[in-house]
C-alpha positions in Angstrom: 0.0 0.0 0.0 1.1 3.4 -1.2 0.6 7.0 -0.1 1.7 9.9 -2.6 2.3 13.2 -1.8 2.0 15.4 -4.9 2.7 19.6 -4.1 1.0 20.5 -7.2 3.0 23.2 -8.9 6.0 23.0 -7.1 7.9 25.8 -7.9 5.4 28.4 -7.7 5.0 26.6 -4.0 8.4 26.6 -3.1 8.8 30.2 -4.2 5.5 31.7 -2.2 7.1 29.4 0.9 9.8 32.2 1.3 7.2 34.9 0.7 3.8 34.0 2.2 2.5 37.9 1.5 2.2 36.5 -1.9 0.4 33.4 -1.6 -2.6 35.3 -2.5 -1.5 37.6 -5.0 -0.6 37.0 -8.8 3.2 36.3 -9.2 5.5 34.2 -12.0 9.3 32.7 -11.5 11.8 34.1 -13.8 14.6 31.6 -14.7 17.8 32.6 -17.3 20.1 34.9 -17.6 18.7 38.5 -18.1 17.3 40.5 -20.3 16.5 36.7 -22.0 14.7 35.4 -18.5 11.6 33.2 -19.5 8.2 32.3 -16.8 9.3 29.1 -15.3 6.6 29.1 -13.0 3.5 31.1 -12.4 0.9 30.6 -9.8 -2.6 30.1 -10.2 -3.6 33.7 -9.9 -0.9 34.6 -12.4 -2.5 32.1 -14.9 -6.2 33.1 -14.3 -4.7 36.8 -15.9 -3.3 34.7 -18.8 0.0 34.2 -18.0 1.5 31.4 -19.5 5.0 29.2 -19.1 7.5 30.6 -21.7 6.8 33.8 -22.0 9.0 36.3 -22.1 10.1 38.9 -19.1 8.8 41.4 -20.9 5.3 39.7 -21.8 5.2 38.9 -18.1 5.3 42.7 -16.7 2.5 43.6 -19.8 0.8 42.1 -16.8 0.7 45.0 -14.7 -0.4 43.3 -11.2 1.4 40.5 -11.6 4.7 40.3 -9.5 8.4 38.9 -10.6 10.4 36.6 -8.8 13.7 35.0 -9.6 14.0 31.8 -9.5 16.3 30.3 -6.6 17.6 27.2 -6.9 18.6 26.9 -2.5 14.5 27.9 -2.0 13.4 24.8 -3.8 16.0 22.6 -1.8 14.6 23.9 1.0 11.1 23.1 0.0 12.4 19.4 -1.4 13.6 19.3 2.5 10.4 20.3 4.1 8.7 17.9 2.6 11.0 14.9 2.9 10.7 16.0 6.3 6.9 15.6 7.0 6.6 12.5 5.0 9.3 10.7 7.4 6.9 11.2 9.8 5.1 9.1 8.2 6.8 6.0 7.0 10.2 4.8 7.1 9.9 4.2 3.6 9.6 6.9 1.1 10.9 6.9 -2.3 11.5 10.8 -4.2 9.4 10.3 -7.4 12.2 12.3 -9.6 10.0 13.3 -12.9 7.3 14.6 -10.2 9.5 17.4 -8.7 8.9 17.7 -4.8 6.4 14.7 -4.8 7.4 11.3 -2.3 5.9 7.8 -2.4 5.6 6.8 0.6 5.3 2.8 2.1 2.3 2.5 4.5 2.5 -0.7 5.5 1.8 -1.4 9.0 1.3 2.3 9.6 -2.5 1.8 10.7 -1.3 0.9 14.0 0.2 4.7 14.3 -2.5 6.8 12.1 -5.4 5.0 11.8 -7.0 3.4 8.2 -5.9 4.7 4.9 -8.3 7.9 5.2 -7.4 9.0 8.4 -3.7 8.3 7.6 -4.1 10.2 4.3 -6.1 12.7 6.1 -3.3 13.6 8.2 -0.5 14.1 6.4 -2.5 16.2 4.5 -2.9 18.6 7.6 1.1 18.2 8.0 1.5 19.5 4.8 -0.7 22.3 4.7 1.1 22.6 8.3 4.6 23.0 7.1 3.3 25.7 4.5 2.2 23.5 1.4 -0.6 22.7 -0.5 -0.5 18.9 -1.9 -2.8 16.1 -3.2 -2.3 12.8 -1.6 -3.3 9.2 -3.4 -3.4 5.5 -1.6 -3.6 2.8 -3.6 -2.1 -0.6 -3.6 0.0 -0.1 -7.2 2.6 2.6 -6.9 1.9 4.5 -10.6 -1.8 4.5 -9.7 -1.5 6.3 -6.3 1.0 8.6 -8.6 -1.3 9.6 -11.3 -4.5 10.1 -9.0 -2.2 12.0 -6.9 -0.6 14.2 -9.9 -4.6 13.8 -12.0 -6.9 14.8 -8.9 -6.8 17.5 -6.4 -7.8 16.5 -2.9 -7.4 13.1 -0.6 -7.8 9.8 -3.0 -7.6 6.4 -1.3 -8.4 3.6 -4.1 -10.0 0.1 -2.6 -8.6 -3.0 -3.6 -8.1 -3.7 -7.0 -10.2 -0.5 -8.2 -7.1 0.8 -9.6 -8.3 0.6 -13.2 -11.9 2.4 -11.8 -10.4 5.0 -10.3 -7.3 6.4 -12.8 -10.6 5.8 -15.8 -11.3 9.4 -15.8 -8.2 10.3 -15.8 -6.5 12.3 -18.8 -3.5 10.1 -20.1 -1.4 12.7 -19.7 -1.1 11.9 -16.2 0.4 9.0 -17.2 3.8 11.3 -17.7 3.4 10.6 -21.3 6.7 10.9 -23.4 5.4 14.0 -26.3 5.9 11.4 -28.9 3.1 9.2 -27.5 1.4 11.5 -26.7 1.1 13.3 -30.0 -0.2 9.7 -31.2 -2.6 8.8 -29.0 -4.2 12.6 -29.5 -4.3 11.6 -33.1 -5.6 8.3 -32.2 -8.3 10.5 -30.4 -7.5 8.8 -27.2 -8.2 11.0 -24.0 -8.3 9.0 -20.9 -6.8 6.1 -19.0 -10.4 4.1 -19.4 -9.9 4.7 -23.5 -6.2 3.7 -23.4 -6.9 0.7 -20.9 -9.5 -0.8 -23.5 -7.6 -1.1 -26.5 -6.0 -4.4 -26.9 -2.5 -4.8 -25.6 -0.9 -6.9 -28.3 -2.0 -3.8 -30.8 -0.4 -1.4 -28.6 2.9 -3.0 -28.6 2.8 -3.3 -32.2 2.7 0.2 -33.1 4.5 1.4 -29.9 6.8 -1.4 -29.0 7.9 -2.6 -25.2 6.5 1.2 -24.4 3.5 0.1 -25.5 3.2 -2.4 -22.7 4.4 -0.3 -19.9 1.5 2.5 -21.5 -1.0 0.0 -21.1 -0.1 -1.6 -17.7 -0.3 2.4 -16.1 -3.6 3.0 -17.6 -5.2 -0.5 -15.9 -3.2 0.5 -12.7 -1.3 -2.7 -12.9 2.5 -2.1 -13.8 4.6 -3.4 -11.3 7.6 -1.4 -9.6 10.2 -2.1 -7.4 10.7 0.4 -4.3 13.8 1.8 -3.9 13.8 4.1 -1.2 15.7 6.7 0.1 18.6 6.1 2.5 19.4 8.5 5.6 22.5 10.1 5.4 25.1 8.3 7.3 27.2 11.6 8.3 24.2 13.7 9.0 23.9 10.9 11.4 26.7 11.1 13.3 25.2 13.3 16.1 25.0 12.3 19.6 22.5 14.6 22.2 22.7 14.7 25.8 20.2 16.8 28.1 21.3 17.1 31.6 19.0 18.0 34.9 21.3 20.9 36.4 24.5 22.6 35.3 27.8 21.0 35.1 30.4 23.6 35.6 33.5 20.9 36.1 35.0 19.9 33.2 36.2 16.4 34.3 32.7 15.5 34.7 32.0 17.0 31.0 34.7 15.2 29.6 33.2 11.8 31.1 29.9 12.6 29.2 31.8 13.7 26.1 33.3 10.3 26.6 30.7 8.4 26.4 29.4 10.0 23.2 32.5 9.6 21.3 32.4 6.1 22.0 29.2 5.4 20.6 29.6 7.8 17.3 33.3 5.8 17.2 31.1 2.6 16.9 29.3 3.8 13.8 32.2 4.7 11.6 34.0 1.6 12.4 30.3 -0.1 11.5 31.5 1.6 7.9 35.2 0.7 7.9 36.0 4.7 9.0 37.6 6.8 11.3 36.9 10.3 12.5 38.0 13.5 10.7 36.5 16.0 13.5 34.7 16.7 16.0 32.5 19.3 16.5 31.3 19.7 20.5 28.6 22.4 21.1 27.8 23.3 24.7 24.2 24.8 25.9 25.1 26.9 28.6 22.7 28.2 31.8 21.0 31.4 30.4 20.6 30.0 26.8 23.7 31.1 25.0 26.0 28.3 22.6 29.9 27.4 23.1 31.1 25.8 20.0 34.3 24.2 19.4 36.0 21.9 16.7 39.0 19.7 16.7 40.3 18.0 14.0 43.5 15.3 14.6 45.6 15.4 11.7 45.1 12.2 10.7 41.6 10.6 10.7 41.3 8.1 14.2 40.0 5.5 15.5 40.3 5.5 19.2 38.7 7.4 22.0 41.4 8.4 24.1 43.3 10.2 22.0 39.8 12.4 20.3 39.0 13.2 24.1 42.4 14.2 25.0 42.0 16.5 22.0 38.7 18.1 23.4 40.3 18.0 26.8 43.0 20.6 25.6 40.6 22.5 23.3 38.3 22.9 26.3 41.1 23.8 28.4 41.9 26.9 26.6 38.4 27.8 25.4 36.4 27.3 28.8 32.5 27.9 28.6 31.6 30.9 30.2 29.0 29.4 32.4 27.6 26.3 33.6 26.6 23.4 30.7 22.8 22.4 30.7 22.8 20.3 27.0 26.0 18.7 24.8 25.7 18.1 21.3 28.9 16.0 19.5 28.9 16.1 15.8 31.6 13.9 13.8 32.6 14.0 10.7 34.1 10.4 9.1 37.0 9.9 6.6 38.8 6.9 5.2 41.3 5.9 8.1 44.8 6.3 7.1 46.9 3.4 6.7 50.5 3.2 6.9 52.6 1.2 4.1 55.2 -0.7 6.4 58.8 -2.7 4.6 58.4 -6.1 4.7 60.8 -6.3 7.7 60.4 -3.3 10.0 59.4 -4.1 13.1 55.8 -3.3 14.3 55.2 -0.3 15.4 51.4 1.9 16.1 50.0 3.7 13.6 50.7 7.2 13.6 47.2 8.0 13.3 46.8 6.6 16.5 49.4 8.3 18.6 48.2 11.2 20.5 50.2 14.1 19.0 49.5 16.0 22.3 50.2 16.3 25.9 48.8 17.1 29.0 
């Protein structure tokens, strides 16, 4: 079972996400270098005026209420983000649907027991979204490219019973399909319009005129092609962050250090899962009255072993003493390759340099 999340015109959202004034006024997103910038994007009040996707700068400000904006490529990460975000919350299965910009797929199985059935659950990430500052469509069905074109072809909440895949996506125009222009220049000749028309011709026809894409074509349009899941993978470095919250203020720093301890053992146990060392650390201290002491250390060569990463903060912290008493520790690491050391066949053995602490107390 699959939920889709589908921001219908993404980049007009993701734009209107940095400036909310506009949400409600009629705006396009400039993209190119000037004075030949074309309308990348324009929201829905900018179409109602006639605004179209192409036109020039100049044909854009002929519109005289309709504002400008350049396009900004870090905006739409940070709308991509957002909503990666609230569809963790979720499943721990999503998938980025990459021809569908800012639209997730998302695994529900088993998530009844959090969010209720498949219209309470679809319900509520709905609310999340609008929540975070977005407006999407969200689709359950059992096939993946079904719950994608209802959530692409049909504004709203969709949840599809079982097996009324081919029922629900009928109506549907085939362009939601995401049609290549070549087929779908043929099947507007053909004069076919919807999923239902496409879905009733016969399959063996279809593949020969169109060929394997024939088959795929005809699969989407009875909700029945099959597809394999491959879903996105969390960030191992972004990761490698340890959190500790303490009940009252720790002012000493041999009791720190023995805190800081114990989180660099556990982030050293995850890069050695990964056949890595650590590059740096980077300790930030909450302090009583809500102010931040950051530091970072970084060995010279990447390491392996506790003792010598601590002694390293121990000096650090040593000179650059927090002002006032610590209430919360964050530890962030960053991993490298470990370094490895090319010995002659018959030196004797000796440790790694990499391991030596290069400092003294």
């Amino acid at each position: 079972m699959y939920a889709v999340l589908h921001p219908s015109n993404f980049f007009a959202q993701a734009a209107a996400h940095q400036r909310p004034e506009l949400r409600k006024s009629p705006f396009v997103v400039l993209d190119g270098e000037p004075p030949s910038e074309m309308v990348f994007a324009a929201n829905n009040a900018a179409r109602s005026q006639g605004v179209e996707i192409g036109m020039t700068r100049l044909q854009a400000e002929a519109f005289s209420e309709v504002v400008a904006l350049r396009r900004v490529i870090e905006h739409e990460h940070t709308a991509h983000a957002t909503l990666h975000h609230v569809a963790c919350m979720f499943s721990p299965r999503i998938e980025s649907v990459e021809e569908r910009p800012g639209t997730y797929a998302l695994d529900i199985r088993g998530m009844d027991l959090l969010y209720g059935n498949a219209v309470e659950l679809a319900n509520k990430l709905r609310r999340s979204v609008m929540t975070a500052g977005f407006l999407a469509n969200i689709a359950v069905a059992e096939n993946f490219h079904a719950a994608i074109s209802l959530a692409c072809g049909r504004a709203g909440v969709s949840v599809v019973p079982s097996g009324g895949e081919a029922h629900a996506i009928g109506q549907l125009p085939v362009t939601a399909l995401d049609l290549a222009p070549e087929h779908e220049a043929t099947f507007a000749a053909w004069g076919i319009r919807t999923c239902a028309e496409l879905a009733a011709l016969a399959e063996t026809d279809l593949i020969a005129r169109l060929g394997q894409a024939g088959k795929r074509l005809h699969s989407l349009a009875c909700g029945t092609w099959p597809h394999l899941m491959f879903p996105i993978e969390p960030s191992f470095e972004a990761g490698l962050v340890e959190r500790m919250e303490l009940d009252f203020p720790v002012e000493e720093l041999e009791r720190l250090l023995f805190l800081l301890s114990r989180m660099t053992t556990e982030l050293l146990e995850r890069v050695r899962g990964k056949a890595r060392a650590i590059a740096a650390l980077r300790v930030v201290l909450r302090l009583d009255g809500g102010a931040e002491h950051e530091r970072t250390v970084r060995p010279a060569l990447p390491l392996q072993d506790t003792a010598t990463l601590l002694k390293l903060l121990q000096l650090d912290l040593e000179t650059h003493p927090p002002t006032a008493g610590v209430v919360g520790l964050e530890l962030h690491a960053q991993s490298a390759a470990p370094y490895r050391a090319q010995h002659g066949l018959f030196l004797p053995q000796a440790p790694e340099p990499g391991n030596q602490c290069s400092v003294r107390g």
